[in-house]
VOBASE-866552 format. One record per residue (C-alpha): x, y, z; residue number from 1; residue in one letter; chain. Coordinates in nm, 4 decimals. Layout:
BEGIN
        xx        yy        zz  pos  code  unit
         X         Y         Z  NUM     a     A
...
//
This chain:
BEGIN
        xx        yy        zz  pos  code  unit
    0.0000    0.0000    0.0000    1     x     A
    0.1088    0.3334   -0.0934    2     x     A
    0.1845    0.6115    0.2011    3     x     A
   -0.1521    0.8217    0.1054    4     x     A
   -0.3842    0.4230    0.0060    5     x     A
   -0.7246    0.4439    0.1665    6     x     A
   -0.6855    0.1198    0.3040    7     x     A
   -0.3801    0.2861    0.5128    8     x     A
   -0.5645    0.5552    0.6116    9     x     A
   -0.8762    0.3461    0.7298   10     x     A
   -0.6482    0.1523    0.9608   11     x     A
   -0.5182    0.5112    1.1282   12     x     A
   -0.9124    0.5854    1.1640   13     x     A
   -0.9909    0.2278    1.2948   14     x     A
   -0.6570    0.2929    1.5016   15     x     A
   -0.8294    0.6077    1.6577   16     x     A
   -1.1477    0.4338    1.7143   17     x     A
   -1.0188    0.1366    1.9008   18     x     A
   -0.7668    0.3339    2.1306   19     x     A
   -0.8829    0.2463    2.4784   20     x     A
   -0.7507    0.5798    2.6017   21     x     A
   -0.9955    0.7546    2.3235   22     x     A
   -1.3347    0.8749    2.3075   23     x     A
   -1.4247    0.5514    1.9928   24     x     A
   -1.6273    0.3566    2.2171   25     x     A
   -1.8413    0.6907    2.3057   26     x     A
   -1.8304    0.8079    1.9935   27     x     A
   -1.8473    0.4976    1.7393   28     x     A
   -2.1827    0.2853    1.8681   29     x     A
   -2.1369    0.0670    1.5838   30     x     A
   -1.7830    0.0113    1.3774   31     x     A
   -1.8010   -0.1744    1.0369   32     x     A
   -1.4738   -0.2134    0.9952   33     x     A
   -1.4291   -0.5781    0.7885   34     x     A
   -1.6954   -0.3647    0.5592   35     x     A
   -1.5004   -0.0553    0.5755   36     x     A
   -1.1574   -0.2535    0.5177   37     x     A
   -1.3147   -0.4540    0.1937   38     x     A
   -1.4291   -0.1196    0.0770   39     x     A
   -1.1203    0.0517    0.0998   40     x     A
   -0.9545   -0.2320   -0.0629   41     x     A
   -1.1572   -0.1783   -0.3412   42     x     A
   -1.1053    0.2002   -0.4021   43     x     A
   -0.7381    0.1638   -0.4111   44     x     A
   -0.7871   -0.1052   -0.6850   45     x     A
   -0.9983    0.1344   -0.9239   46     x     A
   -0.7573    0.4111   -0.8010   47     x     A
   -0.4889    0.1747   -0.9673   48     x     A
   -0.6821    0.2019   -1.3223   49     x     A
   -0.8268    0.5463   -1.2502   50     x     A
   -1.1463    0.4552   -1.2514   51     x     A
   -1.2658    0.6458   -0.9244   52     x     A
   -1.6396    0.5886   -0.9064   53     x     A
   -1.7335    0.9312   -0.7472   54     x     A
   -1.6305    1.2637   -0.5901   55     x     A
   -1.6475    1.0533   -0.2528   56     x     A
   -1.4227    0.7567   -0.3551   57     x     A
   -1.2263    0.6426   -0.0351   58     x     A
   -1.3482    0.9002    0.1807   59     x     A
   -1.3470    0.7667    0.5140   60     x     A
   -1.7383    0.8516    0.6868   61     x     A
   -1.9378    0.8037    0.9949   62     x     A
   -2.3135    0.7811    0.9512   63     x     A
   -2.5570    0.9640    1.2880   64     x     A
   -2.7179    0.6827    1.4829   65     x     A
   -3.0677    0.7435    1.3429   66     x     A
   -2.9708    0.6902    0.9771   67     x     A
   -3.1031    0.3615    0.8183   68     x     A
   -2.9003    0.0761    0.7872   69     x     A
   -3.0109   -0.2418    0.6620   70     x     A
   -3.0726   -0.5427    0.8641   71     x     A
   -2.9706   -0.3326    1.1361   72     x     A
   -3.2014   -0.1515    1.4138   73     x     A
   -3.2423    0.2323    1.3915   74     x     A
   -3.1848    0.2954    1.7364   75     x     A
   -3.1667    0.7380    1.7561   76     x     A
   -2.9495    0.7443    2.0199   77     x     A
   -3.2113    0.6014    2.2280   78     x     A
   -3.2690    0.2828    2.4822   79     x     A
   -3.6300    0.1822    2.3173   80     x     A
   -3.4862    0.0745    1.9877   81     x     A
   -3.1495   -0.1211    2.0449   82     x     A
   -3.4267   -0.4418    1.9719   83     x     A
   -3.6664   -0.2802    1.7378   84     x     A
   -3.7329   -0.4680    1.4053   85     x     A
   -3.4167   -0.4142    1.1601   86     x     A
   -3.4363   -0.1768    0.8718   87     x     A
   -3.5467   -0.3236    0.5701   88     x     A
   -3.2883   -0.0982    0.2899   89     x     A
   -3.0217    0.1872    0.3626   90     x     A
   -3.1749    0.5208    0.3881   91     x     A
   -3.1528    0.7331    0.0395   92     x     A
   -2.8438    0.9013    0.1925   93     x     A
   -2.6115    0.6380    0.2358   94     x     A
   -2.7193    0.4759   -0.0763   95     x     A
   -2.5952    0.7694   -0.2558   96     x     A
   -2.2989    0.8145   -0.0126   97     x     A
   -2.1485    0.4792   -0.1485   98     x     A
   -2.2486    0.5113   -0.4941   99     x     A
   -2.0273    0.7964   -0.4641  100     x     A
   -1.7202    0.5857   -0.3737  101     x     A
   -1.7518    0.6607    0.0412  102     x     A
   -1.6527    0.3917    0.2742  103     x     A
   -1.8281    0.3923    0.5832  104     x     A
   -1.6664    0.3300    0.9152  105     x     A
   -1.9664    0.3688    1.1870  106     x     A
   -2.2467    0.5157    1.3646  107     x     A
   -2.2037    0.7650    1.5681  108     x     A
   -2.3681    0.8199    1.9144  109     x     A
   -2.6078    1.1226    1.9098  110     x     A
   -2.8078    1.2912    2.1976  111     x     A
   -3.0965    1.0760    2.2123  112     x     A
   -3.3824    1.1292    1.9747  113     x     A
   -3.1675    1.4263    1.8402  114     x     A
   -3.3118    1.5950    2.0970  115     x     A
   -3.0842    1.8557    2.2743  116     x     A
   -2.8177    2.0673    2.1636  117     x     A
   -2.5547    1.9475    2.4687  118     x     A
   -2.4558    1.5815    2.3313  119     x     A
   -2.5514    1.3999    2.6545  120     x     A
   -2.6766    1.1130    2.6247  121     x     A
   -2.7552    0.8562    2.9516  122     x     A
   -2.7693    0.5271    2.7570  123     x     A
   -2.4575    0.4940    2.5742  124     x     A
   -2.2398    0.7830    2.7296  125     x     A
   -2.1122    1.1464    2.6879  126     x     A
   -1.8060    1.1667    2.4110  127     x     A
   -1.5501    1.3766    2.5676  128     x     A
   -1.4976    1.7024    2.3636  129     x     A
   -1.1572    1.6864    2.1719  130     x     A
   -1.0247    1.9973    2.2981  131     x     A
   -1.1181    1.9308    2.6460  132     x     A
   -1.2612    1.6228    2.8019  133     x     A
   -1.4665    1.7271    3.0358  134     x     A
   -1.6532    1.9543    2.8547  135     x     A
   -1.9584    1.8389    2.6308  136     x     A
   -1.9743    1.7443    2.2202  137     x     A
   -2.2195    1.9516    2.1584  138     x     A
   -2.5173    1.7448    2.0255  139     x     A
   -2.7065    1.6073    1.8720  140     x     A
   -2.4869    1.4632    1.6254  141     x     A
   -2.1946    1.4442    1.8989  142     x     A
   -2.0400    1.1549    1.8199  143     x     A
   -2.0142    1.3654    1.4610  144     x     A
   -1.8379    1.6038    1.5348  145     x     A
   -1.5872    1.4331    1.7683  146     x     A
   -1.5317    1.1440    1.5216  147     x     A
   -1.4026    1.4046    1.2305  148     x     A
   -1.1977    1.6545    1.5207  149     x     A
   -1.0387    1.2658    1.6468  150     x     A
   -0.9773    1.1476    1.2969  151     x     A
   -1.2168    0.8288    1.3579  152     x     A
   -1.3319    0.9675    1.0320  153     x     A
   -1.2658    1.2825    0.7353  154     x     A
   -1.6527    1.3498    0.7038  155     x     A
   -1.9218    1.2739    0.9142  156     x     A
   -2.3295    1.2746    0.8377  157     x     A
   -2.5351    1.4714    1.0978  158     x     A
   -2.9013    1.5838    1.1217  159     x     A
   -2.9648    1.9488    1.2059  160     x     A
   -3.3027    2.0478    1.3537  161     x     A
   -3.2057    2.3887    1.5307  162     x     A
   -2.8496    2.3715    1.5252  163     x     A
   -2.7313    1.9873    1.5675  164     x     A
   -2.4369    1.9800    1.2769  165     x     A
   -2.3384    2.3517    1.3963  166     x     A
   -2.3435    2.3634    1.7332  167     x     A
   -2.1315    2.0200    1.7784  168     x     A
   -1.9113    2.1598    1.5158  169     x     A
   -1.8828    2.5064    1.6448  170     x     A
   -1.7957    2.3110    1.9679  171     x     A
   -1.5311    2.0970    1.8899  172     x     A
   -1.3466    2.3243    1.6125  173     x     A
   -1.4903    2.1801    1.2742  174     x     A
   -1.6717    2.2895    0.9530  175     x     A
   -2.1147    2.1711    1.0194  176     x     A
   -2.3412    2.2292    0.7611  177     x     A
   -2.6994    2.2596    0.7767  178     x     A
   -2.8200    2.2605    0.3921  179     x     A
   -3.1953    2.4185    0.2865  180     x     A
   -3.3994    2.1201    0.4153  181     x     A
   -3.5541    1.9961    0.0919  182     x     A
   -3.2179    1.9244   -0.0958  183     x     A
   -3.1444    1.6211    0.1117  184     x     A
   -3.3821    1.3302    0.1097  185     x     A
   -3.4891    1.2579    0.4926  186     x     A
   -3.6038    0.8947    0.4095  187     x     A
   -3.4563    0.6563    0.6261  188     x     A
   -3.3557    0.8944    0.9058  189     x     A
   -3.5928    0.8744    1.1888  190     x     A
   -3.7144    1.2020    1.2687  191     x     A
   -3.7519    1.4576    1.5492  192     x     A
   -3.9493    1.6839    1.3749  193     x     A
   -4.1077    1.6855    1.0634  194     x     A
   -4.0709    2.0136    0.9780  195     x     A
   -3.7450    2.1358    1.0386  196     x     A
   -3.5115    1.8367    0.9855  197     x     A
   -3.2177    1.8658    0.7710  198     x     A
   -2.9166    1.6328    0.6914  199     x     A
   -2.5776    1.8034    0.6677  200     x     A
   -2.1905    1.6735    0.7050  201     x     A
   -1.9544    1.7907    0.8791  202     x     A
   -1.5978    1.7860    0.7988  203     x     A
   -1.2528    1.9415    0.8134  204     x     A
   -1.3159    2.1908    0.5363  205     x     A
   -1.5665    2.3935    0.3367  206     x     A
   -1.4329    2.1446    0.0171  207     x     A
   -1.5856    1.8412    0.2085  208     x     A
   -1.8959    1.9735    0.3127  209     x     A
   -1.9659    2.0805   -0.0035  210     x     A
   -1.9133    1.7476   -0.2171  211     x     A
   -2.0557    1.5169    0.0263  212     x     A
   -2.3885    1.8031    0.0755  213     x     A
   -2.3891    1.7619   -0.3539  214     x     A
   -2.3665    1.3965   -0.3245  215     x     A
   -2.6903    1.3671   -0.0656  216     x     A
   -2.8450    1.5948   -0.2960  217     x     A
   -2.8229    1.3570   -0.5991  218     x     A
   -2.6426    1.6822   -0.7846  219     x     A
   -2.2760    1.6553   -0.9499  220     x     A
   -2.0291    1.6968   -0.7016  221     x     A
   -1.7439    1.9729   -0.7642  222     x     A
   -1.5108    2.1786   -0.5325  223     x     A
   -1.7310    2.5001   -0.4506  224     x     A
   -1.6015    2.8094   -0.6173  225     x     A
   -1.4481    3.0859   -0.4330  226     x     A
   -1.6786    3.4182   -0.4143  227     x     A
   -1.4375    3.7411   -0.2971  228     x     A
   -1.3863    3.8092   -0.0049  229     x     A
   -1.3640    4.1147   -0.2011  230     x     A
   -1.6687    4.3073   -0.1911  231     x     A
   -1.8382    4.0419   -0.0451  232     x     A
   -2.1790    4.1758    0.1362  233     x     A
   -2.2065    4.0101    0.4536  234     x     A
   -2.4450    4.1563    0.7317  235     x     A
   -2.3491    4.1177    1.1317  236     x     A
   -2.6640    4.0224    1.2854  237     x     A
   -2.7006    4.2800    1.5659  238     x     A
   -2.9559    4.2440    1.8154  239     x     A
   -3.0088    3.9839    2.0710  240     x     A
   -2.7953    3.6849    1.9565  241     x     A
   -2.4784    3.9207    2.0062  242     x     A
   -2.5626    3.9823    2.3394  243     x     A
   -2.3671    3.8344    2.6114  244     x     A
   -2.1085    3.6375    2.4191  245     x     A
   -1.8325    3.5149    2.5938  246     x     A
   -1.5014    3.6370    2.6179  247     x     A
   -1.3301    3.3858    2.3757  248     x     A
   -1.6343    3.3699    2.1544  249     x     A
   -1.6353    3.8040    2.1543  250     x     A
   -1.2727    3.8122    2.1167  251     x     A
   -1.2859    3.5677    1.8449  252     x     A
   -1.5777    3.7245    1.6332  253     x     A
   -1.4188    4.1033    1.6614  254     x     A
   -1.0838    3.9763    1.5754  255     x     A
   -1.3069    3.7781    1.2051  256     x     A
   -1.4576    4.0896    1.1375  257     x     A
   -1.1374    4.2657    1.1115  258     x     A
   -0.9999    3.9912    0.9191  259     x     A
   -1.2954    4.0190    0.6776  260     x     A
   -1.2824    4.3749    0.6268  261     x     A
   -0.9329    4.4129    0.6039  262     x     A
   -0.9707    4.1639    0.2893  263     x     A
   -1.2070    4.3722    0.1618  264     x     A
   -1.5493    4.2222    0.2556  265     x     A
   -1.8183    4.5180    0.3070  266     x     A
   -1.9329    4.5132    0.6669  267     x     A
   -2.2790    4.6331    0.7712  268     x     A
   -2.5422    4.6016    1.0422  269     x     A
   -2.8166    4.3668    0.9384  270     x     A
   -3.1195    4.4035    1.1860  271     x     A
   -3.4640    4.2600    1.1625  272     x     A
   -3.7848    4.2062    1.3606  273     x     A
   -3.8409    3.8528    1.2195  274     x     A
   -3.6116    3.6749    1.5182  275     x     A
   -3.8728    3.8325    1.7834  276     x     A
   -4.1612    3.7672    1.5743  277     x     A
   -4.0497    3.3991    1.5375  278     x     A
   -4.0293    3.3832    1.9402  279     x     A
   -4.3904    3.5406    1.9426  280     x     A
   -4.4882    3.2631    1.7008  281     x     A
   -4.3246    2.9997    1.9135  282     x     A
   -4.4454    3.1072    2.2842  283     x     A
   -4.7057    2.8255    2.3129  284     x     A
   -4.4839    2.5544    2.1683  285     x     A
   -4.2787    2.4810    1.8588  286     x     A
   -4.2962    2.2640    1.5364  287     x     A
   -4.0509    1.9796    1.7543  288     x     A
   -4.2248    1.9321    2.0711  289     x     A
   -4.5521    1.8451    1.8616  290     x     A
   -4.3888    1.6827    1.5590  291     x     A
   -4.2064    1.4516    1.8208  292     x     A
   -4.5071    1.3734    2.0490  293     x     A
   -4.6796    1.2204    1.7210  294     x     A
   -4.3502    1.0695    1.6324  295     x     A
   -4.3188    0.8911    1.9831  296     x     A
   -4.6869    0.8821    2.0817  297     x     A
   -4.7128    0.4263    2.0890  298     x     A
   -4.4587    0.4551    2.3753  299     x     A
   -4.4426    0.7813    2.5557  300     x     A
   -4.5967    0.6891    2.8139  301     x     A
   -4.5969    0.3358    2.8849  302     x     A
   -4.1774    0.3247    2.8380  303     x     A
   -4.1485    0.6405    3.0070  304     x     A
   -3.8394    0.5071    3.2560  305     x     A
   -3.6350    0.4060    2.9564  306     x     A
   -3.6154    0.7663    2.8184  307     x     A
   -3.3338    1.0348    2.8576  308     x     A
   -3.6275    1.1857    3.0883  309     x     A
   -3.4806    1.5624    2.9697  310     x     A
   -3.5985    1.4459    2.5983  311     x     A
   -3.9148    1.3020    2.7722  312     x     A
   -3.9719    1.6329    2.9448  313     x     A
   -3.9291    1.8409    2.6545  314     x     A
   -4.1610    1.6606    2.4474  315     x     A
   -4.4007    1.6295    2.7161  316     x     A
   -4.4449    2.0387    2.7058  317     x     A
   -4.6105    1.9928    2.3686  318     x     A
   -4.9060    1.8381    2.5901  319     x     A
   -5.0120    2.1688    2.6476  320     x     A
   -5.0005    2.2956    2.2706  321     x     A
   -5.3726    2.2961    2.0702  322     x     A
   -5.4457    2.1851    1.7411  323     x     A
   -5.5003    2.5975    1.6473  324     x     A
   -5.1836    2.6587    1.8252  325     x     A
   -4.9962    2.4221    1.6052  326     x     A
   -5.1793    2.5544    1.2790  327     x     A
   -5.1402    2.9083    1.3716  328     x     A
   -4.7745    2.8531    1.3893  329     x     A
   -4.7143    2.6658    1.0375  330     x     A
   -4.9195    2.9342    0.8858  331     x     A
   -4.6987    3.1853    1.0547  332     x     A
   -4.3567    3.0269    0.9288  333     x     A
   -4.4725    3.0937    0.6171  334     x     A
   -4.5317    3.4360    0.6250  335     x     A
   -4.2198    3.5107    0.8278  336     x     A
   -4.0117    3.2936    0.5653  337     x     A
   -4.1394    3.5134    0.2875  338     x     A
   -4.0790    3.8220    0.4881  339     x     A
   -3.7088    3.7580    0.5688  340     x     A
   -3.5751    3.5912    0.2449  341     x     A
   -3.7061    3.9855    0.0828  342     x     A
   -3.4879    4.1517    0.3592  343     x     A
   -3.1786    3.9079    0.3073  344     x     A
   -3.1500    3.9955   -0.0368  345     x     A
   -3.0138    4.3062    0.0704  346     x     A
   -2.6605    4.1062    0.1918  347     x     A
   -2.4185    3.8286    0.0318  348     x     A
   -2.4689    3.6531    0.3659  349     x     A
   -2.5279    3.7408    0.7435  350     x     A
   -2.2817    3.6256    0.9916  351     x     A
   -2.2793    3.5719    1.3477  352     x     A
   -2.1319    3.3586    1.6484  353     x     A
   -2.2513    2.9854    1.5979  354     x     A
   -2.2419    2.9581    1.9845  355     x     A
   -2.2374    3.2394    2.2365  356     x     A
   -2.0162    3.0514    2.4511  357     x     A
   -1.7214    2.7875    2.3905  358     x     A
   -1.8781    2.4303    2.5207  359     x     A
   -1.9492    2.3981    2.9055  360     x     A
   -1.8228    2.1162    3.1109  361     x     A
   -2.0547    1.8656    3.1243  362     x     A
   -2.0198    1.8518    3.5092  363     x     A
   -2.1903    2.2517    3.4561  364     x     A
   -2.4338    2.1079    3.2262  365     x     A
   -2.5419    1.7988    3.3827  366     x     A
   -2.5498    1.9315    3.7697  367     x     A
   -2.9636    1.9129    3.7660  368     x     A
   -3.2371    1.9979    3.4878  369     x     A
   -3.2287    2.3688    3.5294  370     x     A
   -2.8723    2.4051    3.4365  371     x     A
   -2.9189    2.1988    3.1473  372     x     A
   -3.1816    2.3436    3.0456  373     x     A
   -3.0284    2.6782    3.0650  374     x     A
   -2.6919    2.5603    2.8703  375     x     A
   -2.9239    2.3560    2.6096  376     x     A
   -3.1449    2.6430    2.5827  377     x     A
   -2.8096    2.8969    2.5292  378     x     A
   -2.6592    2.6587    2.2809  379     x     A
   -2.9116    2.6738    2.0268  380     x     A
   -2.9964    3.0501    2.0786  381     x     A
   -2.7460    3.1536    1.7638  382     x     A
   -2.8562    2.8248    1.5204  383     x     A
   -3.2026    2.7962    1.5724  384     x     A
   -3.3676    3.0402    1.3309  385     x     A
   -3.2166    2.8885    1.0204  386     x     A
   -3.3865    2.6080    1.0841  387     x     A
   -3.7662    2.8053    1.1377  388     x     A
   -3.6379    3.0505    0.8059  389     x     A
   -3.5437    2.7254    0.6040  390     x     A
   -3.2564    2.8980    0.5616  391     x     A
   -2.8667    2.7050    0.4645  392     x     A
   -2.6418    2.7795    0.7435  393     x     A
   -2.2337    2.6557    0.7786  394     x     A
   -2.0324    2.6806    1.0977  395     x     A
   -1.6250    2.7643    1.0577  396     x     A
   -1.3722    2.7451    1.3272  397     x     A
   -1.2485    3.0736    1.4286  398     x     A
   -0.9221    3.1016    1.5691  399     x     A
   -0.9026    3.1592    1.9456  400     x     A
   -0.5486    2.9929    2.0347  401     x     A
   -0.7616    2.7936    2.3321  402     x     A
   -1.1088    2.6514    2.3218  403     x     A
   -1.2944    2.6170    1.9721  404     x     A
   -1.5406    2.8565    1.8522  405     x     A
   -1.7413    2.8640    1.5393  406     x     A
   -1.8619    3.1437    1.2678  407     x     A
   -2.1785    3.0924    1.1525  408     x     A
   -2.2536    3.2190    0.7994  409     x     A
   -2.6029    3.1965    0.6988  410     x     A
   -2.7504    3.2449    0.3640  411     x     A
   -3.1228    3.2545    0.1856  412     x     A
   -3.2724    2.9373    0.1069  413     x     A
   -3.1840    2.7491   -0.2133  414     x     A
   -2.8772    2.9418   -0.1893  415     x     A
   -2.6726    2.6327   -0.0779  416     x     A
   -2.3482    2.6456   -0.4084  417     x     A
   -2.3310    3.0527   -0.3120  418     x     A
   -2.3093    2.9614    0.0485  419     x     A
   -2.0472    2.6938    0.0067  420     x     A
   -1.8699    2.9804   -0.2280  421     x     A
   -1.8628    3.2261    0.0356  422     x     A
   -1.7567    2.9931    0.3120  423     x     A
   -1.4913    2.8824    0.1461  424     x     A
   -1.3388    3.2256    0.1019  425     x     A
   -1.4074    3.3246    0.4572  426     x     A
   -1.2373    2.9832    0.5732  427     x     A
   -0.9478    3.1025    0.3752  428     x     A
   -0.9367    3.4210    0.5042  429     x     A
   -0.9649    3.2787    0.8992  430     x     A
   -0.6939    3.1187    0.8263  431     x     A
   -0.4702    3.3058    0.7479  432     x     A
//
């Protein structure tokens, strides 16, 4: 085997997985690897003849828990479904992931349901962020994020409902992509909510996001394009979700913006009333709640114990959300998504702090249920809105010389190749 083979570099990422003194056995629930080796095999034969079979051929990849995989249960992270009845095909996703060449190493452990933005998860354990491990993932996809910042992988596949490939990434100092929703088949990934799910990678660059989001997406899969940074538009979105950052995330985002602009990106306020009209919307419940009570309903109650009872609370509080309540809110969404794709088109992009804080120990977050439903609640503050706007959304590691930080870069809907564009000049210019 050559120095750079794939099979070589699977055996580093199997390596990493298997290390007793790593986070693999948190963060890998399920390892393929006599699959993963036979695959890898077989890419560096057609690399021989040159007859790579897609813009994903070799790549090594972790699939989220609550993907698909046939003959296998779909278990979301969860307790209920290690036993439930095994998957009768792949999801749409992972077909299309190895048509594209991908070899795929594992599951990864996920909050369960996909339910929380902290990465804790009670039945199969808390990865240990890379930087730091006593501080949380970031969830849900945790095991995602810390499976591409611990090598165990190059790309991983996450779901993103209000911020679960971002946050994670933003986290544990890695690109996280959340794509426009409808782009990305969601068959074969069980859901948490109907509405706002997403499936997005996260990877090491803005180059691997964007070939593995075109190869979910069933388009042709090419590097992205670079757009400036010259004279790129990009609004700072002042208003609540600056407020309160902390003083590595504040330091970080100043010291961006002064990168940007001194590239020659053109800086300006962006403010709207559509965040605060979105909460107004929200106020007696959301779409997730709801979506996942209906989801869940056959067991809610009667396997109550065997839930993460934080997920089991939080869907619980949709008890107490009407039929008109739910209604009046999807008519809402809507309006509001018409009313703030007209105001984007003012900007290239809007930018902001993925997180307002680096990631909390999980000793902080896991004391009792009010501080972790404080930190849960403060994690998703920044990510949350692209989800209700349908809007595409990437996370990039700023530098802070300590613990990671993200920028989050969010664009209109359908805008996904312009996003990946302007993300991958940014990335350039963060680093230097």
């Amino acid at each position: 085997m050559t120095k750079s083979s794939n099979r070589e570099r699977l055996e580093a990422a199997l390596s990493r997985i298997a290390d007793p003194k790593g986070e693999g056995a948190r963060a890998c629930l399920t390892v393929y690897a006599e699959e993963a080796r036979a695959a890898a095999n077989a890419a560096d034969e057609r690399k021989k003849f040159g007859r790579e079979i897609g813009a994903l051929d070799g790549r090594i990849v972790t699939i989220k828990d609550l993907f698909d995989v046939r003959g296998e249960p779909t278990r979301a992270g969860s307790k209920i479904h290690t036993s439930s009845p095994p998957a009768v095909q792949d999801a749409p996703i992972l077909r299309r992931l190895r048509a594209a060449g991908a070899t795929i190493v594992a599951k990864t452990n996920m909050t369960e349901f996909a339910f929380s933005a902290m990465g804790i998860n009670p039945h199969h354990g808390t990865p240990g962020n890379p930087a730091d491990r006593s501080r949380v993932p970031g969830g849900s996809s945790s095991g995602a994020a810390v499976a591409t910042a611990d090598a165990m992988c190059e790309i991983a596949i996450g779901t993103d409902t209000g911020g679960s490939c971002r946050i994670p990434a933003s986290f544990c100092g890695v690109v996280g992509y959340k794509p426009t929703a409808r782009l990305v088949p969601k068959e074969g990934a069980f859901p948490l909510s109907y509405t706002l799910d997403s499936i997005g990678p996260l990877g090491t660059s803005v180059a691997d996001c964007a070939r593995t989001h075109e190869v979910m997406a069933g388009h042709e899969a090419t590097a992205p394009a670079s757009l400036g940074p010259a004279g790129l538009r990009l609004g700072i979105l002042v208003g609540p979700l600056l407020d309160e950052l902390d003083a590595t995330v504040s330091k970080a985002f100043d010291a961006a913006q002064k990168r940007l602009g001194e590239a020659g990106a053109r800086l300006s306020d962006f403010r709207t009333s559509r965040l605060s009209e979105m909460q107004a919307a929200n106020a007696k419940g959301g779409f997730s709640p709801a979506e996942a009570l209906a989801i869940h309903g056959a067991y809610f109650d009667t396997r109550k114990s065997d839930f993460d009872q934080r997920v089991w609370q939080r869907i619980a509080a949709a008890r107490g959300m009407s039929a008109s309540d739910y209604v009046h809110l999807a008519r809402e969404r809507v309006r509001l998504i018409a009313a703030l794709d007209e105001e984007l088109r003012t900007v290239d992009a809007v930018i902001l702090p993925t997180t307002p804080n680096v990631a909390p120990t999980i000793a902080e977050a896991n004391v009792d249920d009010d501080a972790f439903f404080m930190h849960n609640a403060r994690g998703l503050r920044n990510t949350a809105f692209a989800n209700f706007f349908d809007l595409c959304a990437i996370s990039l590691p700023m530098p802070t010389g300590g613990l990671p930080a993200g920028l989050q870069i969010v664009a209109r809907g359908g805008e996904d190749r312009k996003l990946f564009a302007i993300a991958t000049a940014i990335e350039a210019v963060l680093r230097g």
